[in-house]
C-alpha positions as CSV (number, residue, x, y, z in Angstrom):
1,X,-22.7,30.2,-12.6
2,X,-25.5,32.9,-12.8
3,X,-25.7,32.5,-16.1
4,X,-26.0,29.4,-16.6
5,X,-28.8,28.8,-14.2
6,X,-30.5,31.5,-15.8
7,X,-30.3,29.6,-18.8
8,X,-31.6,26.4,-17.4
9,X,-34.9,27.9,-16.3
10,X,-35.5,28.9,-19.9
11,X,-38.4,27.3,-21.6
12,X,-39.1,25.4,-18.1
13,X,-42.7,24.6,-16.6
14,X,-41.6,26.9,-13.6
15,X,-41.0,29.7,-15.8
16,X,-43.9,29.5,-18.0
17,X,-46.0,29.1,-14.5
18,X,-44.7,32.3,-13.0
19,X,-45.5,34.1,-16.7
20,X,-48.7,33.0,-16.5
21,X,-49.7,33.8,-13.3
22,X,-48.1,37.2,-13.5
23,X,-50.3,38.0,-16.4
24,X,-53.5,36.8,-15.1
25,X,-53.3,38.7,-11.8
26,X,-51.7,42.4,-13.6
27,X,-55.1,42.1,-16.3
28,X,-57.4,40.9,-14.0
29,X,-57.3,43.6,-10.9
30,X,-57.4,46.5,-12.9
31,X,-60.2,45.2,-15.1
32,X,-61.8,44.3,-11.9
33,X,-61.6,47.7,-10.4
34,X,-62.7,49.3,-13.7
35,X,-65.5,47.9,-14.0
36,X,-66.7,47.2,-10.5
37,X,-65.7,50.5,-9.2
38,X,-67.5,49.9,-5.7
39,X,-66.4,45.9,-5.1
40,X,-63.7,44.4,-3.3
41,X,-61.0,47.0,-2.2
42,X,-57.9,46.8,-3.6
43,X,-56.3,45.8,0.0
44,X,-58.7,42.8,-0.3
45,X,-57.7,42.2,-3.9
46,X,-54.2,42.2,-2.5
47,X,-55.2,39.7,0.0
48,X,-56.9,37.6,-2.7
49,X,-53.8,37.1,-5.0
50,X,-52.1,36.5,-2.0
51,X,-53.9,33.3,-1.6
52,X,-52.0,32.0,-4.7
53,X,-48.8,32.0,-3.6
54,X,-48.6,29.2,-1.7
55,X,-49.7,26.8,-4.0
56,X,-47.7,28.4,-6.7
57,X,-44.4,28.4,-4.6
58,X,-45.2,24.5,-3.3
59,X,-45.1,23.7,-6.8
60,X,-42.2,25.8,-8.2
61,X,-40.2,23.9,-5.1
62,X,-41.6,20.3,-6.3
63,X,-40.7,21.3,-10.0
64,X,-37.1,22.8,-9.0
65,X,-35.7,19.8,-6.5
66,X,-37.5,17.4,-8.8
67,X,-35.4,18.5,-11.6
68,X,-32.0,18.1,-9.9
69,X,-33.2,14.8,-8.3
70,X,-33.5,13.8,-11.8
71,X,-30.3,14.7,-13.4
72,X,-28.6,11.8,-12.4
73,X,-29.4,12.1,-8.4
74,X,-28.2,15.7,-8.1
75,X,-24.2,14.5,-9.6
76,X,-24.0,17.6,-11.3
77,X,-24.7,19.3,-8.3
78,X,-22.7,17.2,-6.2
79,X,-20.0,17.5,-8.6
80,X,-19.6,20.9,-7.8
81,X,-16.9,22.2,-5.7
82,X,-19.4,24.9,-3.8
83,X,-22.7,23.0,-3.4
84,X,-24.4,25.1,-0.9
85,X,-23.3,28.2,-3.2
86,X,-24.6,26.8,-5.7
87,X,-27.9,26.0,-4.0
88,X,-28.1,29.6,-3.0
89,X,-27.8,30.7,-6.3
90,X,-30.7,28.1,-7.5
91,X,-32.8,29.4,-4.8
92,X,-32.1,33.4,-5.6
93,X,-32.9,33.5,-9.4
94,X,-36.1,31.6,-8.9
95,X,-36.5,34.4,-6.3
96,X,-35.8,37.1,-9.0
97,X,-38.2,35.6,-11.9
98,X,-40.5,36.0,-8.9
99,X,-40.5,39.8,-8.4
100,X,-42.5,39.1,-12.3
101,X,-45.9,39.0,-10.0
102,X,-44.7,40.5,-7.4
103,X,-42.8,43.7,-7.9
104,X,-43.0,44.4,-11.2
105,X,-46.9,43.3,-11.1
106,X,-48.1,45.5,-8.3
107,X,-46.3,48.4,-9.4
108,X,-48.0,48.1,-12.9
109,X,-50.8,48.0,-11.1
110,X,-50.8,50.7,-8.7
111,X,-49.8,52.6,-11.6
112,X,-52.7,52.0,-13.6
113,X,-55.0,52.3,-10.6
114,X,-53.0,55.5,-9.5
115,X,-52.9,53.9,-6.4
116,X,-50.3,56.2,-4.5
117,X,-51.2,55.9,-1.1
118,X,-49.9,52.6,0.2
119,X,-48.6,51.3,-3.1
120,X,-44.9,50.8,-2.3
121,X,-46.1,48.6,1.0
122,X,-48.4,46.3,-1.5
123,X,-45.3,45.7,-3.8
124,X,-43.1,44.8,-0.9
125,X,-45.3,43.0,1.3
126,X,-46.1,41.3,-2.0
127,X,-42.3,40.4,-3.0
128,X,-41.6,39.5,0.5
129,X,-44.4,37.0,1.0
130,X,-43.6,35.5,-2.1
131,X,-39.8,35.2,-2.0
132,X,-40.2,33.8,2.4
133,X,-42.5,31.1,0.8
134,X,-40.3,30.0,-1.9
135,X,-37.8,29.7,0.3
136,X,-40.3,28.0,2.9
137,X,-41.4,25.3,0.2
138,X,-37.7,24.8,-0.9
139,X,-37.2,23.7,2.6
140,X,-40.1,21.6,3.0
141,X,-39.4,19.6,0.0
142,X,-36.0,18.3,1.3
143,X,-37.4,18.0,4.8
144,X,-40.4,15.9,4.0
145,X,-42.5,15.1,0.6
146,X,-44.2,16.9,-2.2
147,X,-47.4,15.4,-1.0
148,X,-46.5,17.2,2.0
149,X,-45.6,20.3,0.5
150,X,-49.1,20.5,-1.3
151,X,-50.8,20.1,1.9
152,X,-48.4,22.7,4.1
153,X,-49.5,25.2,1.1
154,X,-53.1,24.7,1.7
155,X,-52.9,25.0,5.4
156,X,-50.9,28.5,4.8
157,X,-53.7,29.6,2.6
158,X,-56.4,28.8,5.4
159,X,-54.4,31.0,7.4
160,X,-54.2,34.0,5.2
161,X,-57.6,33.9,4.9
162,X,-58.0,34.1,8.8
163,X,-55.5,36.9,8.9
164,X,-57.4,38.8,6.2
165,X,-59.7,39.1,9.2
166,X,-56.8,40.9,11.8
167,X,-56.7,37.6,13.5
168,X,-53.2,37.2,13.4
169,X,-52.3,41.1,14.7
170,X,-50.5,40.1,17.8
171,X,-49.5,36.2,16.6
172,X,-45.6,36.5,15.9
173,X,-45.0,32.6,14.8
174,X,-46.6,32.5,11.4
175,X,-44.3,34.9,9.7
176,X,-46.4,34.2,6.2
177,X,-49.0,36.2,8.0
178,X,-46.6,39.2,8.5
179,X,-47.3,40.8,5.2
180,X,-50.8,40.3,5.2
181,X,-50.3,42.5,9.0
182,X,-48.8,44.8,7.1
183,X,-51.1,45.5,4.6
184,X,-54.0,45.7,6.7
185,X,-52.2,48.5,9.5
186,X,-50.2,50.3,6.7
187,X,-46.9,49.3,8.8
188,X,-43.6,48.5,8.0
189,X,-42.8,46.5,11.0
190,X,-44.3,43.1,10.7
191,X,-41.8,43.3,7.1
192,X,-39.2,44.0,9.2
193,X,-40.1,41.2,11.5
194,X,-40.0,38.6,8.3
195,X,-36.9,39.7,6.9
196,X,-35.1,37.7,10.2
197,X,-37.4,34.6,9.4
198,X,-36.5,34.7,5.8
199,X,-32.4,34.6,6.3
200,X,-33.6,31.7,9.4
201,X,-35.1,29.3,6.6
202,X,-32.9,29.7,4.0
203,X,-29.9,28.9,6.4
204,X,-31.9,26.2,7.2
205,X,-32.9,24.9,3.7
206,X,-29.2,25.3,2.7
207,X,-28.0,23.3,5.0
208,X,-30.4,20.1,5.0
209,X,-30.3,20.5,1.0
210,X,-26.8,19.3,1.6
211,X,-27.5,17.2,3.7
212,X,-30.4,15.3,1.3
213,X,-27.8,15.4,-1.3
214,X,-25.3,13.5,0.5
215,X,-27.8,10.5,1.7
216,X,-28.8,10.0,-2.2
């Protein structure tokens, strides 16, 4: 089953999307710090690919449930014995394609900047945002609409721009605003916090998916 959903996303827009965007952000920080030694810190810089990722997870979520709606109203889904399995499975590899920008791309980064201070809490605040809002936008596209989704993403990055500004310290109901927390006190807890929130909505998406399946 892994497999062969690993071989689906090959040569896919998703794919080529996360590439991308994984190489833009892994050139462009360094370069950015090289040659603007006394700009934007690299906390900020953080921050600032942060704002991408809800946008690029709202459109990774239309691209993925669009592509099953399509083969045939998800009967090759539905002909399989363990649909929420498989769903699971769906949702985890586009989760591990996604440690491309977030893992692997922060610690190429804080290993070209040398950053060893707070390095590991940039990669995993950065892998953990990432992966909650994938799962987020999964569940908001077979809750509602990709119009929807689009505008959900740009509302999310309106309020990671506010957190940016240790608005959202003491707020405990945006949990996409926990690794941006995080980052900003040098704390492991608001990380902790998320990991609940994460298992929460994929429980959730796998079980409307389901449902949504069954009603088309």
């Amino acid at each position: 089953m892994l497999r062969s959903e690993l071989l689906k996303l090959k040569n896919t827009t998703c794919l080529y999307l996360i590439i991308s965007f994984s190489i833009l952000q892994t050139l462009s920080i360094p370069l950015y710090v090289r040659f603007v030694p006394n700009g934007i810190s690299l906390t900020n810089l953080a921050i600032l690919s942060f704002l991408c990722y809800p946008l690029l997870t709202a459109f990774l979520s239309i691209l993925g449930i669009e592509q099953e709606k399509l083969a045939n109203h998800y009967q090759e889904i539905s002909s399989y014995p363990k649909k929420r399995l498989l769903w699971l499975v769906k949702l985890l590899i586009t989760d591990l394609v996604l440690t491309l920008p977030s893992l692997f791309g922060w610690l190429i980064i804080n290993l070209l900047l040398k950053n060893w201070i707070n390095g590991l809490l940039l990669m995993i605040s950065s892998w953990m945002l990432i992966v909650f809002l994938n799962h987020f936008h999964y569940f908001i596209q077979v809750c509602l609409s990709s119009t929807s989704n689009i505008v959900i993403s740009i509302v999310e990055i309106i309020f990671i721009i506010f957190a940016s500004n240790k608005v959202f310290l003491t707020i405990h109901w945006l949990p996409f605003t926990f690794p941006i927390n995080s980052v900003l006190t040098t704390e492991w807890t608001p990380l902790n916090t998320l990991s609940y929130w994460l298992v929460g909505i994929t429980l959730l998406f796998i079980y409307f998916v389901d449902f949504k399946v069954k009603i088309e």
